[in-house]
Backbone as ProteinMPNN parsed JSONL, in Angstrom:
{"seq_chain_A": "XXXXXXXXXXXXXXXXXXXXXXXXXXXXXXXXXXXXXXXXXXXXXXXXXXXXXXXXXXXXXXXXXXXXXXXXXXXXXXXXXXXXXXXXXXXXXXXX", "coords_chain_A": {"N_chain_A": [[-184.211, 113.872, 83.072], [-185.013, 114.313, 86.012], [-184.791, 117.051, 86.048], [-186.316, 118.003, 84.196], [-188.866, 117.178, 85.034], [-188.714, 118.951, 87.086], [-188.596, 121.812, 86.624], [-191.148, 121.731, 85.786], [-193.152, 121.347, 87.96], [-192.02, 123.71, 89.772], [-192.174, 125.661, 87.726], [-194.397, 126.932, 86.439], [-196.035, 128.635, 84.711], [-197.019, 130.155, 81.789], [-198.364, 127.952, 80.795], [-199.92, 126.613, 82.73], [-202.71, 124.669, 83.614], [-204.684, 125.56, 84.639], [-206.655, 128.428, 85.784], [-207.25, 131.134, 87.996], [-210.377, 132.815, 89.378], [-212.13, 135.7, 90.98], [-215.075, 136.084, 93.204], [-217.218, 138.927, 94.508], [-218.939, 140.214, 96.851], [-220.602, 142.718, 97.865], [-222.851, 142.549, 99.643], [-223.056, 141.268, 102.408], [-224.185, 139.236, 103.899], [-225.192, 137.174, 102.023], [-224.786, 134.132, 100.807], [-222.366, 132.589, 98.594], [-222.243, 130.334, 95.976], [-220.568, 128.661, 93.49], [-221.114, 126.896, 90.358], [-223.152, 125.57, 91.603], [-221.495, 124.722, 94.299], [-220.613, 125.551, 97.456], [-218.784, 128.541, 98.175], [-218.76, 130.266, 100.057], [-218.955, 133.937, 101.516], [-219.161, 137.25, 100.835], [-215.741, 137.455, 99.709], [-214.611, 135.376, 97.703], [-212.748, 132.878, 96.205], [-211.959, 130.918, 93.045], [-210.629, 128.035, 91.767], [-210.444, 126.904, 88.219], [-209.725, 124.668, 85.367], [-208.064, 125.622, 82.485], [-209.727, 125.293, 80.67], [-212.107, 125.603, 80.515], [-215.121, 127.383, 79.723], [-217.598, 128.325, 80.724], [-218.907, 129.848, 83.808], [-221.336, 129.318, 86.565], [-222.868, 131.139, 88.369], [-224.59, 131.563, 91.771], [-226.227, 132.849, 93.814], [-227.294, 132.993, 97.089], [-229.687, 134.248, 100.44], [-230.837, 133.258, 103.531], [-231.163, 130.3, 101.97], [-232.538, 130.645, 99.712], [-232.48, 131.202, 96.416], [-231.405, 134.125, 95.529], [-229.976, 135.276, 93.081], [-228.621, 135.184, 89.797], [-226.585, 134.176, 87.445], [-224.886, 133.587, 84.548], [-221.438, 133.357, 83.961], [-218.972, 134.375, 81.6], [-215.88, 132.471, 80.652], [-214.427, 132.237, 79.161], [-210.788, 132.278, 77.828], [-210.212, 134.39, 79.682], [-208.473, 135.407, 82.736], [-207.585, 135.428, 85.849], [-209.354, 137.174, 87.079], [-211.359, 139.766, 88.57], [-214.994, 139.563, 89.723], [-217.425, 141.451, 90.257], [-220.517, 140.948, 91.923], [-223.398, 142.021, 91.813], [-226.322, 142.02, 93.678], [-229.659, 143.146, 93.084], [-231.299, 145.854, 94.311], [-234.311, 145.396, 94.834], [-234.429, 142.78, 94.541], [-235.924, 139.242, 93.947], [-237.211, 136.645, 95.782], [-236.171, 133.63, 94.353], [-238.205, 130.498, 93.376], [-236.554, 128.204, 93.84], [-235.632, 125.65, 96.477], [-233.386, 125.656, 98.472]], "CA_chain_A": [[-185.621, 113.726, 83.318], [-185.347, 114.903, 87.015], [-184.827, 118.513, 85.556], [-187.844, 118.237, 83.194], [-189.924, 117.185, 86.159], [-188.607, 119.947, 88.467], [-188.867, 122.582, 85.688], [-192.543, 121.528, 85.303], [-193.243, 121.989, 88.969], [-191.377, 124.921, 90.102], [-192.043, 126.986, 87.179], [-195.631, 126.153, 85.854], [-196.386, 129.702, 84.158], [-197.985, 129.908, 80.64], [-198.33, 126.207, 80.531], [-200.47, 125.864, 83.856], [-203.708, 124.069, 82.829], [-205.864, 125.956, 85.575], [-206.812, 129.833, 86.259], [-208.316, 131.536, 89.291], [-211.314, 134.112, 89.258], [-212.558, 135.834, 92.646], [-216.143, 136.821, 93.175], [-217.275, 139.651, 95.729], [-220.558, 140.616, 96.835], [-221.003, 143.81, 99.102], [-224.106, 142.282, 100.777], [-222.043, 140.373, 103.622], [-225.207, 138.185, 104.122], [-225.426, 136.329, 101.109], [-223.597, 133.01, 100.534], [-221.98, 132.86, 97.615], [-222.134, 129.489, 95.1], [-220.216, 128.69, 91.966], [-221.321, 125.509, 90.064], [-224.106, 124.494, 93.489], [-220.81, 124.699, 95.637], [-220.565, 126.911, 98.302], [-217.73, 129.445, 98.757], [-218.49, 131.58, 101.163], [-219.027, 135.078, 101.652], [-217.977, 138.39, 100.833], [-214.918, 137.238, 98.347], [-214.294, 134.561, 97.191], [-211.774, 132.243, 94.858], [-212.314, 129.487, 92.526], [-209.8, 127.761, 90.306], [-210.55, 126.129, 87.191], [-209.479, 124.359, 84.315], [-208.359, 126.351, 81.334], [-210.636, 124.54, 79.111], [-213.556, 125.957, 81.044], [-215.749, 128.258, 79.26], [-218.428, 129.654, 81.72], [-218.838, 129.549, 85.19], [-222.891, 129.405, 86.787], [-222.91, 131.903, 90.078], [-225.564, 131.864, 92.112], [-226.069, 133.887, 95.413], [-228.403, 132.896, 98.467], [-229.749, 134.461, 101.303], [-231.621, 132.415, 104.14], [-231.761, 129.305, 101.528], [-233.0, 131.134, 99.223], [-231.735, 131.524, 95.282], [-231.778, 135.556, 94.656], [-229.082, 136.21, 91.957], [-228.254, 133.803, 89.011], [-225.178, 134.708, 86.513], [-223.89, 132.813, 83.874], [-219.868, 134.358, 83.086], [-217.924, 134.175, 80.163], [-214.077, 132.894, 81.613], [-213.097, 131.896, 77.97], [-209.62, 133.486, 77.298], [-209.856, 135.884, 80.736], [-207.765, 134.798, 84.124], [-207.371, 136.098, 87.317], [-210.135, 138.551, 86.832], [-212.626, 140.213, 89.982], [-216.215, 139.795, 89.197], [-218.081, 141.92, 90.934], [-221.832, 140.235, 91.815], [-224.858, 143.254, 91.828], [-227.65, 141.846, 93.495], [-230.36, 144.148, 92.661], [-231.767, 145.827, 95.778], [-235.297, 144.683, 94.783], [-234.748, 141.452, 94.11], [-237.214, 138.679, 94.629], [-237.097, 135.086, 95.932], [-236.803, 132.224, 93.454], [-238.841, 129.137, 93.988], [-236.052, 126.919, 93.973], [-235.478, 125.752, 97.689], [-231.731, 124.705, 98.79]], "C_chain_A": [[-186.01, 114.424, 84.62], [-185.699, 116.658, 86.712], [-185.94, 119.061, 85.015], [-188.929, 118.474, 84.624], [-189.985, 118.332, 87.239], [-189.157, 121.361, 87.814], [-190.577, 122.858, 85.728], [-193.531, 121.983, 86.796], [-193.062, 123.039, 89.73], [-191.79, 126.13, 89.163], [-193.935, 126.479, 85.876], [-196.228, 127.902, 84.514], [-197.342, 129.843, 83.078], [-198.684, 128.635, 80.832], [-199.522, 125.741, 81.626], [-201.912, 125.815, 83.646], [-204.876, 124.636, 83.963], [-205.566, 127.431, 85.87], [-208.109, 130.074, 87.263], [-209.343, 132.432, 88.801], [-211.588, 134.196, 90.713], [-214.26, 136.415, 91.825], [-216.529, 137.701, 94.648], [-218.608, 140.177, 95.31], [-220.516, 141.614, 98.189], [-221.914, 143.218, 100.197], [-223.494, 141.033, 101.145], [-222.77, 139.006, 103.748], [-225.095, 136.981, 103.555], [-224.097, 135.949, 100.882], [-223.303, 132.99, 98.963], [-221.812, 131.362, 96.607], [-221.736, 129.419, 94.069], [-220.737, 127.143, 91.22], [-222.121, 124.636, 90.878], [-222.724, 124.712, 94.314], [-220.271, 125.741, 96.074], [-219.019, 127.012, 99.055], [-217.51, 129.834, 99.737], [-219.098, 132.65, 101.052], [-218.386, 135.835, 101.409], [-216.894, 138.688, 99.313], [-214.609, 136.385, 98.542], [-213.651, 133.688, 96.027], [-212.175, 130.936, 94.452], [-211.28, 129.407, 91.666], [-210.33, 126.593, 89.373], [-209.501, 125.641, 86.104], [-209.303, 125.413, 82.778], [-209.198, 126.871, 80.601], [-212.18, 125.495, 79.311], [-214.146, 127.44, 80.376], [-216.378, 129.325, 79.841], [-218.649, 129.174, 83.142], [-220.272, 130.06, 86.048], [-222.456, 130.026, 88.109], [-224.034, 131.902, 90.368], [-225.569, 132.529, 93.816], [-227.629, 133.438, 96.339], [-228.118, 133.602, 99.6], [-230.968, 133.33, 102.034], [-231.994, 131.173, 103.495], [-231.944, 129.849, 100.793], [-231.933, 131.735, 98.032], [-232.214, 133.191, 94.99], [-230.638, 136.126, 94.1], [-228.597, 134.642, 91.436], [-227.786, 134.642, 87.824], [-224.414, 133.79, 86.029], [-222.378, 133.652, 83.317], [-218.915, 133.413, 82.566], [-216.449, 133.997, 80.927], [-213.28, 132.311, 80.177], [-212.272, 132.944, 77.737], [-209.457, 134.659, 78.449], [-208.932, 134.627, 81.755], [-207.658, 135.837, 84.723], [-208.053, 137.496, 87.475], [-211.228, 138.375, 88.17], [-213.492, 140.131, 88.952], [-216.674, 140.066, 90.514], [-219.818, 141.896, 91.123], [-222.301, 141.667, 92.707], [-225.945, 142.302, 92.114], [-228.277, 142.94, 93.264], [-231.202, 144.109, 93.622], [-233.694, 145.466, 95.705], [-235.603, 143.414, 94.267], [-235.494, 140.192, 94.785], [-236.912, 137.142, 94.71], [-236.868, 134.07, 94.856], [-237.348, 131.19, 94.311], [-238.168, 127.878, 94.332], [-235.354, 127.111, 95.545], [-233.755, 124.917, 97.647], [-231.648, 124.894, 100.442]], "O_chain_A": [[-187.059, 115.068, 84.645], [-186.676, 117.287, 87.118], [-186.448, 120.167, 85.206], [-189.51, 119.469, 85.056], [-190.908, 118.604, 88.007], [-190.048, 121.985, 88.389], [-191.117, 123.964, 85.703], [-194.453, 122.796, 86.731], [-194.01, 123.362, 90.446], [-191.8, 127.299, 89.548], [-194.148, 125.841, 84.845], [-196.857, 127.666, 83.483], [-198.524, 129.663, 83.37], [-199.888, 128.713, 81.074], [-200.052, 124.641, 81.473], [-202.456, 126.906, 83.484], [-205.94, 124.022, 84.039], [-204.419, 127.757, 86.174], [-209.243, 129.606, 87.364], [-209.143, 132.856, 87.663], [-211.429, 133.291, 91.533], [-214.563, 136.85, 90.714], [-216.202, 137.246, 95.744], [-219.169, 140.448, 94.248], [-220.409, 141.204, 99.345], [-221.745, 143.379, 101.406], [-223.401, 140.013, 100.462], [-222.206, 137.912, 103.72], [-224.942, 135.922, 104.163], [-223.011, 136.519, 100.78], [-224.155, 133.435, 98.194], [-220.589, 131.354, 96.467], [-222.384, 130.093, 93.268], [-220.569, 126.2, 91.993], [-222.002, 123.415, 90.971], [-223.106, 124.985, 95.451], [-219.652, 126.629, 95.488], [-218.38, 126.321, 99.848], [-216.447, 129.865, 100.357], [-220.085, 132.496, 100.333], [-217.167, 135.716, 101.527], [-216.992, 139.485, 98.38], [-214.17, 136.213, 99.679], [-214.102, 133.855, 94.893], [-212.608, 130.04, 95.176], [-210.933, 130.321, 90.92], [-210.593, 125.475, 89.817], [-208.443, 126.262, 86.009], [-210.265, 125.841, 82.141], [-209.477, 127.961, 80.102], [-213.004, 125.887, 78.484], [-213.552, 128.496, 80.591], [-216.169, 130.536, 79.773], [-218.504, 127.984, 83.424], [-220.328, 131.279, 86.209], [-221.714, 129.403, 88.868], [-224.824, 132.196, 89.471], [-224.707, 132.449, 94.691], [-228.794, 133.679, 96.022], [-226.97, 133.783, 100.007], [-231.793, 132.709, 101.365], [-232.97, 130.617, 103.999], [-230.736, 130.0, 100.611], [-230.945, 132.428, 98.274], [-233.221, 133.46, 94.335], [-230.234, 137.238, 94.44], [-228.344, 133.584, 92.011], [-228.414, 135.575, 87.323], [-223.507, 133.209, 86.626], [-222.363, 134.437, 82.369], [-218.37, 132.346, 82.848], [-215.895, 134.878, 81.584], [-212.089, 132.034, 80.036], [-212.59, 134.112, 77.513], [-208.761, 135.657, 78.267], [-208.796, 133.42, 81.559], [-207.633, 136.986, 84.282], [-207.564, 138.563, 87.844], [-211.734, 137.352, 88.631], [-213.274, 140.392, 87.769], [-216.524, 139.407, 91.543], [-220.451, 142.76, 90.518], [-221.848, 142.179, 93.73], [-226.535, 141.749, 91.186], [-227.549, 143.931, 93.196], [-231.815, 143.112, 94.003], [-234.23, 145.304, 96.802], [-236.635, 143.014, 93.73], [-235.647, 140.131, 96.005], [-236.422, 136.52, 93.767], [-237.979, 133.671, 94.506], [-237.127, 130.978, 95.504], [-238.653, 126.867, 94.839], [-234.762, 128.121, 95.926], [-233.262, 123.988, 97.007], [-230.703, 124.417, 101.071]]}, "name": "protein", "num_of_chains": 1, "seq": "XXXXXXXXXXXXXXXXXXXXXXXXXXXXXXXXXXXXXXXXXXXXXXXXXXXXXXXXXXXXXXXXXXXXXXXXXXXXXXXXXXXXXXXXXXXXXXXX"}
């Protein structure tokens, strides 16, 4: 049983019930949110659950929601997404 258990720890590979994604945003400024919780800047990592389908990004500057991205993570792992705000993009109304 110790073996099983060590096996299961040490060597988690196929089997491991959670995968990473990074997100990166050129514009240094803007904070970076996955799910409402805040990453960071720049690049950033999140790990999830297998099971997990899609993953809600949203990007603020000054408070302010300007980029909203629902992505597809069924069946991908350890994949860069690369977040495009769009250089005329415009405030949303929702305040954080």
């Amino acid at each position: 049983m110790l073996v099983a258990l060590l096996s299961t720890l040490l060597l988690p590979g196929c089997s491991s019930p959670l995968k990473v994604f990074s997100f990166s945003c050129q514009e240094r400024q803007v904070e970076i949110y996955v799910d409402d919780e805040y990453l960071g800047r720049d690049l950033v990592h999140i790990t999830v659950p297998k099971s997990r389908e899609y993953i809600n990004v949203s990007c603020r500057e000054n408070g302010m929601e300007i980029y909203h991205k629902r992505f597809s993570v069924k069946g991908r792992k350890g994949q860069l997404f690369e977040l495009q705000i769009p250089k005329n993009y415009r405030y949303s109304s929702k305040p954080y």
